[in-house]
C-alpha positions in Angstrom: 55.2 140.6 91.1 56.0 138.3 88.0 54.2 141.2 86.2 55.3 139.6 83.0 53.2 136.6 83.5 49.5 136.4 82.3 47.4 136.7 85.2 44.2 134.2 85.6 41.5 133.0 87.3 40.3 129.3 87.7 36.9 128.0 89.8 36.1 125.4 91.6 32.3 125.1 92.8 32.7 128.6 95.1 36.3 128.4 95.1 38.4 131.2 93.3 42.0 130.5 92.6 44.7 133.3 91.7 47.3 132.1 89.3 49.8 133.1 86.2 51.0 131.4 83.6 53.9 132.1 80.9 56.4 130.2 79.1 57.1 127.6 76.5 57.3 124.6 77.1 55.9 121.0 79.0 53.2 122.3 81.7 54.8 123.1 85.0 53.2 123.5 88.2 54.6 125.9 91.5 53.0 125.3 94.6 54.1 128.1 97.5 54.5 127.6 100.9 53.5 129.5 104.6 52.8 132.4 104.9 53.5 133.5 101.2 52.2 133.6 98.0 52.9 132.9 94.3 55.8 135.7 94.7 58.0 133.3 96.3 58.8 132.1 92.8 59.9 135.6 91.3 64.0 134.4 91.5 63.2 131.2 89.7 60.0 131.7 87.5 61.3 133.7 84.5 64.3 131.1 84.3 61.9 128.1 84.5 59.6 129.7 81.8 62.4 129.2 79.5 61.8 125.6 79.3 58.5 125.2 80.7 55.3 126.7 80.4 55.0 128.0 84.6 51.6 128.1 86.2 52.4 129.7 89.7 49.1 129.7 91.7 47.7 130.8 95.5 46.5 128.3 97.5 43.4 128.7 98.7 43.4 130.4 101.9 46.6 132.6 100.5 47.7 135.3 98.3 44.8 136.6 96.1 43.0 133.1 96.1 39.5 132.6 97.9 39.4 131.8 101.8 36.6 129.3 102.2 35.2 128.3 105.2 37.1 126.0 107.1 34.4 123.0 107.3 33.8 120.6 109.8 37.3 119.3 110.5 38.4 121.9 108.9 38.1 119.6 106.2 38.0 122.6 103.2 41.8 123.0 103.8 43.0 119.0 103.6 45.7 118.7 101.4 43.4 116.4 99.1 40.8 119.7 98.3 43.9 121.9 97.7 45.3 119.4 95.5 41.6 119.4 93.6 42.0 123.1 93.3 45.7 122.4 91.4 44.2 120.1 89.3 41.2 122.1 88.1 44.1 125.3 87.5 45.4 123.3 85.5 42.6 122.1 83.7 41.5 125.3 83.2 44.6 126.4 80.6 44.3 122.9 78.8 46.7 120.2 81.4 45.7 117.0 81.8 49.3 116.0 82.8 52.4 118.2 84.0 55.1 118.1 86.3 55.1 120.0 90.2 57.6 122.1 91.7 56.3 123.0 95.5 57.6 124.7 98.5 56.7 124.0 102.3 52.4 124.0 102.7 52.6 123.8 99.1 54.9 120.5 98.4 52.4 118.9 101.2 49.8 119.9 98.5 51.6 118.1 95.8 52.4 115.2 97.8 48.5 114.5 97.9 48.3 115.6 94.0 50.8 113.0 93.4 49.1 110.1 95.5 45.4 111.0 94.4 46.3 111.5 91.0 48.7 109.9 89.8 47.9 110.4 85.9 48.0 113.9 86.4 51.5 114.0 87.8 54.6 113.4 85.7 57.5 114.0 88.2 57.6 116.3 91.3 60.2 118.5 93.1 59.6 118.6 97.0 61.5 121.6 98.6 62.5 121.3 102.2 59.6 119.0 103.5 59.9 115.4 104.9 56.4 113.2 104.8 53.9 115.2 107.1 53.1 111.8 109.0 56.4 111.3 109.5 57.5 114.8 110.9 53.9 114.9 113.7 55.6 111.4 114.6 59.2 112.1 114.9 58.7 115.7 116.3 61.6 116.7 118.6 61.7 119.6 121.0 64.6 121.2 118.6 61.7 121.0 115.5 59.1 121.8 118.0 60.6 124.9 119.3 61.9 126.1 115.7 58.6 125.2 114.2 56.9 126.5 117.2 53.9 127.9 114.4 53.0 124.3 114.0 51.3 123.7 117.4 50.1 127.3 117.7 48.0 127.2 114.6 46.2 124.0 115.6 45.3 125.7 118.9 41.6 125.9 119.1 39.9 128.9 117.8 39.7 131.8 118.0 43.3 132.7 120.2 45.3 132.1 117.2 43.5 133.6 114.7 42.9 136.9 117.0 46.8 136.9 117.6 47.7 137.1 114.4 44.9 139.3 113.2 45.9 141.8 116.0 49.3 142.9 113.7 49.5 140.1 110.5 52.5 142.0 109.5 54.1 141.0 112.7 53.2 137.5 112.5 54.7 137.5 108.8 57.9 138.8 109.9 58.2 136.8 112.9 57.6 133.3 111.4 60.0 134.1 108.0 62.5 136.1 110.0 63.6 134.0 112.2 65.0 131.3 110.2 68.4 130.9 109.0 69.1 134.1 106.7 66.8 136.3 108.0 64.4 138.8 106.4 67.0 140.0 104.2 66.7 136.7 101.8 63.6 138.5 100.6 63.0 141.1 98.2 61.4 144.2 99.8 58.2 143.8 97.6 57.9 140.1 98.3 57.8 140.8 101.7 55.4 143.3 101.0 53.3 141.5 98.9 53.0 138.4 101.4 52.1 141.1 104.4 49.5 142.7 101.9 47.9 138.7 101.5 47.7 138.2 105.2 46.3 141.5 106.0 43.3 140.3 103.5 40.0 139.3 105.7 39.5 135.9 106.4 43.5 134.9 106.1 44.1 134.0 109.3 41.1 131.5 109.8 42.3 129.9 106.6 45.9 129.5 107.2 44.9 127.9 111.1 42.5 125.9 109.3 45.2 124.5 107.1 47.4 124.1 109.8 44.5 121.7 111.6 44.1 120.1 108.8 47.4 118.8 108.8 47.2 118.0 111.9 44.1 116.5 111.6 42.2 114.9 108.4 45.6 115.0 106.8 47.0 112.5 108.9 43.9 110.2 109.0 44.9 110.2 104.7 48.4 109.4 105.3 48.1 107.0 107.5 45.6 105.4 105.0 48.5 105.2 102.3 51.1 103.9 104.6 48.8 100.5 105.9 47.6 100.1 102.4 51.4 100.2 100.9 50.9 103.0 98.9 53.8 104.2 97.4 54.5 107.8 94.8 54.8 106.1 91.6 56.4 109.0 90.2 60.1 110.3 90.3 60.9 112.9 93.0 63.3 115.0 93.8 63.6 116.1 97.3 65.6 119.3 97.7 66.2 120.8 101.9 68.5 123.1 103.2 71.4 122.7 105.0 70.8 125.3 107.3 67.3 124.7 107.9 65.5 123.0 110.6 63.8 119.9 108.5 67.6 119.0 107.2 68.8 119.1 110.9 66.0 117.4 112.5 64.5 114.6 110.0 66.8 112.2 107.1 64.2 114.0 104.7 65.5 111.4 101.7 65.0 108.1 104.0 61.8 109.0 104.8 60.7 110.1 101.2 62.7 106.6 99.8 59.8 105.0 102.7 57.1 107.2 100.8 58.2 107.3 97.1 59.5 104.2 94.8 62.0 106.7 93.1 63.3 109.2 95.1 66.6 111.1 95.2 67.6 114.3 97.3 70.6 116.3 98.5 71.1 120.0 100.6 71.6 122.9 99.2 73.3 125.9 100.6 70.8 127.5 102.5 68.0 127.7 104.7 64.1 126.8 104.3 63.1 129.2 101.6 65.5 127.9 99.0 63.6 129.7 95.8 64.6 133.0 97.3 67.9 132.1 99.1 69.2 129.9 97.1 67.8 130.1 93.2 70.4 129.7 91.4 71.7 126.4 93.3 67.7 125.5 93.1 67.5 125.4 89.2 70.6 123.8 88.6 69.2 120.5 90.4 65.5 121.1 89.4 65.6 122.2 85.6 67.6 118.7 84.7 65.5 116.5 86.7 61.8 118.4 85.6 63.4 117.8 82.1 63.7 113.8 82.2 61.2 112.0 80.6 59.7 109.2 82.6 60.0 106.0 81.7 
Protein backbone atom coordinates (compact mmCIF):
# COMPACT_ATOMS: atom_id res chain seq x y z
CA UNK A 1 0.00 0.00 0.00
CA UNK A 2 0.88 3.87 -0.34
CA UNK A 3 2.39 2.63 -3.62
CA UNK A 4 2.81 6.21 -4.54
CA UNK A 5 5.36 6.77 -1.82
CA UNK A 6 9.17 6.13 -2.40
CA UNK A 7 10.01 3.09 -0.69
CA UNK A 8 13.40 3.04 1.53
CA UNK A 9 15.61 1.39 3.64
CA UNK A 10 17.51 2.92 6.70
CA UNK A 11 20.21 0.79 9.19
CA UNK A 12 21.05 0.89 12.35
CA UNK A 13 24.19 -1.38 13.47
CA UNK A 14 22.17 -4.93 12.33
CA UNK A 15 18.94 -3.27 12.35
CA UNK A 16 16.88 -2.82 8.99
CA UNK A 17 14.03 -0.44 9.02
CA UNK A 18 11.18 -0.37 6.20
CA UNK A 19 9.94 3.06 5.44
CA UNK A 20 8.44 5.59 2.69
CA UNK A 21 8.67 8.90 2.17
CA UNK A 22 6.76 11.53 -0.14
CA UNK A 23 5.51 14.98 0.00
CA UNK A 24 6.41 18.55 0.31
CA UNK A 25 6.84 20.04 3.01
CA UNK A 26 8.30 20.36 6.93
CA UNK A 27 9.52 16.56 7.78
CA UNK A 28 6.78 14.52 9.35
CA UNK A 29 7.06 11.41 11.14
CA UNK A 30 4.14 8.30 11.36
CA UNK A 31 4.73 5.85 13.94
CA UNK A 32 1.99 2.71 13.61
CA UNK A 33 0.68 0.79 16.27
CA UNK A 34 -0.17 -3.20 17.22
CA UNK A 35 -0.38 -5.45 15.21
CA UNK A 36 0.02 -3.34 11.98
CA UNK A 37 2.19 -1.79 9.85
CA UNK A 38 3.00 1.48 7.92
CA UNK A 39 -0.52 0.75 6.05
CA UNK A 40 -2.45 2.04 8.81
CA UNK A 41 -1.67 5.43 7.47
CA UNK A 42 -3.06 4.83 3.84
CA UNK A 43 -6.53 7.12 4.66
CA UNK A 44 -4.43 9.94 5.97
CA UNK A 45 -0.87 9.83 4.28
CA UNK A 46 -1.66 11.19 0.72
CA UNK A 47 -3.58 14.19 2.51
CA UNK A 48 -0.70 14.80 4.96
CA UNK A 49 1.86 14.70 2.09
CA UNK A 50 0.15 17.78 0.85
CA UNK A 51 1.70 19.85 3.49
CA UNK A 52 4.33 17.77 4.83
CA UNK A 53 6.97 15.71 3.61
CA UNK A 54 5.51 11.99 5.33
CA UNK A 55 8.02 9.32 6.37
CA UNK A 56 5.72 6.35 7.48
CA UNK A 57 8.13 3.61 8.82
CA UNK A 58 7.84 -0.22 10.49
CA UNK A 59 8.89 -0.64 13.72
CA UNK A 60 11.24 -2.91 14.30
CA UNK A 61 9.67 -6.16 15.03
CA UNK A 62 6.75 -5.18 12.36
CA UNK A 63 5.78 -4.84 8.91
CA UNK A 64 8.79 -5.29 6.56
CA UNK A 65 11.29 -3.97 9.30
CA UNK A 66 14.03 -6.35 10.95
CA UNK A 67 13.01 -8.61 14.06
CA UNK A 68 16.09 -8.53 16.24
CA UNK A 69 16.62 -10.58 18.98
CA UNK A 70 14.85 -9.70 21.95
CA UNK A 71 17.97 -9.15 24.47
CA UNK A 72 18.30 -9.69 27.96
CA UNK A 73 15.21 -7.88 29.27
CA UNK A 74 14.08 -7.88 26.17
CA UNK A 75 15.85 -4.76 26.21
CA UNK A 76 16.21 -4.56 21.99
CA UNK A 77 12.39 -3.63 21.98
CA UNK A 78 12.38 -0.68 24.83
CA UNK A 79 10.73 2.18 23.50
CA UNK A 80 14.19 4.17 23.88
CA UNK A 81 15.99 1.62 20.89
CA UNK A 82 12.83 2.08 18.79
CA UNK A 83 12.92 5.58 19.20
CA UNK A 84 16.88 5.31 18.07
CA UNK A 85 15.63 3.48 15.05
CA UNK A 86 13.08 6.74 14.24
CA UNK A 87 15.77 9.04 14.66
CA UNK A 88 18.36 7.37 12.41
CA UNK A 89 15.14 7.07 9.56
CA UNK A 90 15.12 10.15 9.73
CA UNK A 91 18.61 10.95 9.51
CA UNK A 92 18.97 8.88 6.80
CA UNK A 93 16.72 11.30 4.25
CA UNK A 94 18.50 14.45 5.68
CA UNK A 95 16.11 15.36 9.36
CA UNK A 96 17.72 16.58 12.07
CA UNK A 97 14.30 18.03 13.43
CA UNK A 98 10.60 17.14 12.43
CA UNK A 99 7.33 16.73 13.92
CA UNK A 100 5.57 13.00 15.07
CA UNK A 101 2.34 11.69 14.35
CA UNK A 102 1.96 8.04 16.17
CA UNK A 103 -0.61 5.52 16.85
CA UNK A 104 -0.90 2.94 19.81
CA UNK A 105 2.86 0.94 20.23
CA UNK A 106 3.97 3.54 18.05
CA UNK A 107 2.90 7.03 20.00
CA UNK A 108 4.66 5.02 23.06
CA UNK A 109 7.67 5.14 20.71
CA UNK A 110 7.35 8.77 20.20
CA UNK A 111 6.75 9.56 23.67
CA UNK A 112 10.40 8.20 24.39
CA UNK A 113 11.64 10.15 21.02
CA UNK A 114 10.23 13.19 22.58
CA UNK A 115 11.74 12.77 26.14
CA UNK A 116 15.30 11.44 24.92
CA UNK A 117 15.50 13.83 22.21
CA UNK A 118 14.15 16.62 22.59
CA UNK A 119 16.00 18.70 19.73
CA UNK A 120 14.86 16.26 17.38
CA UNK A 121 11.17 16.68 18.08
CA UNK A 122 9.21 19.80 17.12
CA UNK A 123 5.61 18.92 18.16
CA UNK A 124 3.93 15.49 18.51
CA UNK A 125 0.35 14.03 17.89
CA UNK A 126 -0.43 11.08 20.43
CA UNK A 127 -3.38 8.95 19.14
CA UNK A 128 -5.45 7.05 21.69
CA UNK A 129 -2.66 6.35 24.31
CA UNK A 130 -2.55 7.67 27.96
CA UNK A 131 1.28 7.62 29.65
CA UNK A 132 2.25 3.80 29.71
CA UNK A 133 3.23 4.16 33.54
CA UNK A 134 0.17 5.54 34.15
CA UNK A 135 -2.16 3.00 32.37
CA UNK A 136 0.14 -0.52 34.24
CA UNK A 137 -0.79 1.67 37.43
CA UNK A 138 -4.33 2.60 37.00
CA UNK A 139 -5.26 -0.79 35.20
CA UNK A 140 -8.88 -1.76 35.85
CA UNK A 141 -10.55 -5.10 35.19
CA UNK A 142 -12.74 -3.20 32.34
CA UNK A 143 -9.01 -2.11 30.56
CA UNK A 144 -7.71 -5.41 31.67
CA UNK A 145 -10.35 -7.56 30.12
CA UNK A 146 -10.56 -5.27 26.83
CA UNK A 147 -6.86 -5.09 26.62
CA UNK A 148 -6.64 -8.61 27.58
CA UNK A 149 -3.37 -8.82 24.83
CA UNK A 150 -1.45 -6.72 27.30
CA UNK A 151 -0.96 -9.40 30.04
CA UNK A 152 -0.81 -12.29 27.49
CA UNK A 153 2.13 -10.93 25.66
CA UNK A 154 4.21 -10.49 28.77
CA UNK A 155 3.52 -14.16 29.69
CA UNK A 156 6.77 -15.95 29.72
CA UNK A 157 8.02 -17.55 26.64
CA UNK A 158 7.33 -19.51 24.59
CA UNK A 159 3.14 -20.07 25.28
CA UNK A 160 2.48 -16.81 23.67
CA UNK A 161 4.60 -16.76 20.94
CA UNK A 162 3.52 -20.59 20.05
CA UNK A 163 -0.26 -19.36 20.30
CA UNK A 164 -0.03 -16.93 17.99
CA UNK A 165 2.39 -18.56 15.62
CA UNK A 166 -0.19 -21.56 15.50
CA UNK A 167 -2.71 -19.27 13.17
CA UNK A 168 -1.13 -15.34 13.15
CA UNK A 169 -4.02 -14.51 10.95
CA UNK A 170 -6.33 -15.42 13.79
CA UNK A 171 -4.54 -13.57 16.32
CA UNK A 172 -4.66 -10.40 13.93
CA UNK A 173 -8.28 -10.58 13.51
CA UNK A 174 -9.05 -11.32 17.04
CA UNK A 175 -7.12 -8.44 18.69
CA UNK A 176 -8.40 -5.65 15.78
CA UNK A 177 -11.79 -7.09 15.51
CA UNK A 178 -13.02 -6.93 18.49
CA UNK A 179 -12.93 -3.31 19.24
CA UNK A 180 -15.48 -0.89 18.68
CA UNK A 181 -16.19 -0.93 14.72
CA UNK A 182 -15.06 -4.12 13.97
CA UNK A 183 -12.99 -5.48 11.04
CA UNK A 184 -14.92 -3.66 8.69
CA UNK A 185 -13.04 -0.15 9.57
CA UNK A 186 -10.28 -1.75 7.53
CA UNK A 187 -9.57 -1.81 4.02
CA UNK A 188 -9.43 -5.52 2.75
CA UNK A 189 -5.70 -5.04 1.73
CA UNK A 190 -4.76 -3.43 4.97
CA UNK A 191 -5.95 -6.25 6.66
CA UNK A 192 -4.18 -8.29 4.38
CA UNK A 193 -1.06 -6.61 4.43
CA UNK A 194 -0.90 -6.60 8.45
CA UNK A 195 -1.77 -10.64 8.38
CA UNK A 196 1.04 -10.98 5.54
CA UNK A 197 3.60 -8.96 8.42
CA UNK A 198 2.73 -11.33 11.19
CA UNK A 199 2.87 -14.41 9.28
CA UNK A 200 6.79 -13.27 8.57
CA UNK A 201 9.27 -15.47 10.90
CA UNK A 202 10.32 -14.14 13.90
CA UNK A 203 7.07 -11.71 14.39
CA UNK A 204 5.70 -13.09 17.10
CA UNK A 205 8.93 -13.18 19.47
CA UNK A 206 9.31 -9.54 18.58
CA UNK A 207 5.89 -8.13 19.13
CA UNK A 208 5.94 -10.27 22.93
CA UNK A 209 9.19 -8.80 23.33
CA UNK A 210 7.84 -5.43 22.84
CA UNK A 211 5.02 -6.01 24.88
CA UNK A 212 7.65 -7.09 27.98
CA UNK A 213 9.39 -4.32 27.35
CA UNK A 214 6.70 -2.16 28.26
CA UNK A 215 6.09 -3.97 30.94
CA UNK A 216 9.39 -4.13 31.95
CA UNK A 217 12.61 -1.76 31.11
CA UNK A 218 9.96 0.69 29.86
CA UNK A 219 8.63 1.33 33.17
CA UNK A 220 12.00 1.36 34.95
CA UNK A 221 12.56 4.69 32.21
CA UNK A 222 9.34 6.22 33.08
CA UNK A 223 9.45 6.03 36.38
CA UNK A 224 12.98 7.69 36.03
CA UNK A 225 11.35 10.80 34.35
CA UNK A 226 8.55 11.10 36.73
CA UNK A 227 11.05 11.30 40.16
CA UNK A 228 13.38 13.43 38.25
CA UNK A 229 10.43 16.01 37.12
CA UNK A 230 10.85 15.53 33.71
CA UNK A 231 8.40 17.02 31.70
CA UNK A 232 7.72 16.85 27.33
CA UNK A 233 8.88 20.23 26.48
CA UNK A 234 7.24 20.09 23.32
CA UNK A 235 3.43 20.75 22.30
CA UNK A 236 1.23 17.73 22.09
CA UNK A 237 -1.76 16.93 20.94
CA UNK A 238 -3.48 13.96 22.35
CA UNK A 239 -6.27 12.59 20.15
CA UNK A 240 -8.56 9.16 21.74
CA UNK A 241 -11.69 7.86 20.80
CA UNK A 242 -14.83 8.08 22.21
CA UNK A 243 -15.67 4.66 21.67
CA UNK A 244 -12.50 3.17 22.69
CA UNK A 245 -11.35 1.61 25.75
CA UNK A 246 -8.39 4.15 26.83
CA UNK A 247 -11.22 7.14 26.51
CA UNK A 248 -13.45 5.11 28.81
CA UNK A 249 -11.04 3.86 31.27
CA UNK A 250 -8.20 6.62 31.73
CA UNK A 251 -8.68 10.97 31.64
CA UNK A 252 -6.01 10.48 28.82
CA UNK A 253 -5.50 14.60 28.81
CA UNK A 254 -5.00 14.81 32.77
CA UNK A 255 -2.60 12.40 32.70
CA UNK A 256 -0.63 13.73 29.51
CA UNK A 257 -1.09 17.58 31.21
CA UNK A 258 0.94 15.43 34.38
CA UNK A 259 3.51 14.22 31.61
CA UNK A 260 3.73 17.16 29.13
CA UNK A 261 4.02 21.14 29.86
CA UNK A 262 1.71 21.88 26.80
CA UNK A 263 -0.79 19.53 26.24
CA UNK A 264 -4.20 19.71 24.74
CA UNK A 265 -6.70 16.80 23.62
CA UNK A 266 -10.27 15.96 22.85
CA UNK A 267 -12.35 12.54 21.39
CA UNK A 268 -13.12 11.95 18.26
CA UNK A 269 -15.83 9.94 16.85
CA UNK A 270 -14.66 6.67 16.95
CA UNK A 271 -12.89 3.80 18.33
CA UNK A 272 -8.94 3.01 18.82
CA UNK A 273 -7.80 3.02 15.22
CA UNK A 274 -8.76 6.55 14.48
CA UNK A 275 -6.45 6.84 11.04
CA UNK A 276 -8.66 4.26 9.51
CA UNK A 277 -12.06 4.95 11.32
CA UNK A 278 -11.98 8.16 11.60
CA UNK A 279 -9.48 10.12 9.00
CA UNK A 280 -11.16 12.68 8.06
CA UNK A 281 -12.10 13.95 11.73
CA UNK A 282 -8.25 12.94 12.45
CA UNK A 283 -6.65 15.59 9.95
CA UNK A 284 -8.92 18.16 10.69
CA UNK A 285 -7.39 18.33 14.41
CA UNK A 286 -3.90 17.20 13.44
CA UNK A 287 -2.95 19.19 10.10
CA UNK A 288 -3.57 22.73 12.09
CA UNK A 289 -1.83 21.75 15.13
CA UNK A 290 1.47 19.88 13.09
CA UNK A 291 1.30 23.24 11.16
CA UNK A 292 1.97 25.74 14.34
CA UNK A 293 5.31 26.86 14.66
CA UNK A 294 6.70 26.53 18.19
CA UNK A 295 7.51 29.22 20.01
Amino acid sequence: MLQQFERFEARRGDVRLNARAGGTGEPLLLLHGHPQTHAMWHRVAPQLAEHFTVVAMDLRGYGDSSRPPAGEGSVNYSKREMALDAVEVMRSRGYERFKVLAHDRGARVAHRLAANHPQRVERLVLLDIAPTLAMYEQTSRAFATAYWHWFFLVQPPPLPEALIESDPARYVRSVMGKRHAGLGAFAPEALAEYERCIAIDGSAPAICADYRASAGIDLEHDRADVAAGRRLAQPLLALWGEHGVVGQCFDVLALWRERALQATGKALPCGHYIAEEAPHALLAEAIPFLKEKHT
